[in-house]
N, C-alpha and C positions, 0 to 999 in steps of 0.2 A: 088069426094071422099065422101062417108059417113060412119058412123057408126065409127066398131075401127078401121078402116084403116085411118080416117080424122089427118091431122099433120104429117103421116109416110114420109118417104121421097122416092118417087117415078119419074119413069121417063116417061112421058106422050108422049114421042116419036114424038113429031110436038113441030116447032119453038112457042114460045109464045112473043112476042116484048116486053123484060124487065119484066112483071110481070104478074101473074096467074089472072084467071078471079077474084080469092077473094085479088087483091092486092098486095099479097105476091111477092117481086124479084126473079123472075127466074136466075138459072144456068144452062151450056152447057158447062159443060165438055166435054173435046176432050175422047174419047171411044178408041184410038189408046193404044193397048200394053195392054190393062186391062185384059183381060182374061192371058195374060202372065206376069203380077206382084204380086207379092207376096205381098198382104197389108201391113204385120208387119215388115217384113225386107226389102221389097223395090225390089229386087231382080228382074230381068227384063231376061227373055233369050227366046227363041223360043221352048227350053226341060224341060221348065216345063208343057206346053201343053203336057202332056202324049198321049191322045186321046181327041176326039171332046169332050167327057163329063167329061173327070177327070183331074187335074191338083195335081201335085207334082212341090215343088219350088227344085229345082236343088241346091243351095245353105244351108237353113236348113230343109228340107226334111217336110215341110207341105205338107197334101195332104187332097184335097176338092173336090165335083162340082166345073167344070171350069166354070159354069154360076154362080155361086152365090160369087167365086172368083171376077169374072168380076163387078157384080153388086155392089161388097163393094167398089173395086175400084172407080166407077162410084159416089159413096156416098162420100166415102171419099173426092175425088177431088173438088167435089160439094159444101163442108164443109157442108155435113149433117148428120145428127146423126140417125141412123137406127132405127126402131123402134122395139121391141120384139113378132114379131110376126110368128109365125114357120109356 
């Protein structure tokens, strides 16, 4: 990681044993259901998956990218805190 990406919370996709080359303790959240949970209400169903790229939660009618649904999940679980980067 360099520049203003350094600190954001990212998934490097290969096992790391306990902690990143700078240290830092690694997390591995389980990725089951994330594209199909709704971050803020929790909401869990198989019809919120609209299609492969769009998600609407079935319960309070959010609708997103289902990859970038997936990936807060994946942060949140993590307990990490996203960084502002568009």
């Amino acid at each position: 990681m360099t520049g203003a990406r350094r600190g954001c919370a990212t998934h490097a996709g290969r096992a790391v044993p306990g902690r990143t080359p700078a240290g830092v303790p690694a997390a591995f959240p389980s990725a089951r259901n994330t594209s199909r949970t709704r971050p803020d209400c929790g909401h869990t169903a198989r019809e919120n998956r609209v299609t492969q790229a769009d998600f609407t939660c079935a319960s309070c009618g959010f609708t997103a990218d289902a990859d970038h649904v997936g990936a807060m999940n994946v942060i949140n679980r993590a307990g990490l805190v996203p960084c502002d980067v568009a």
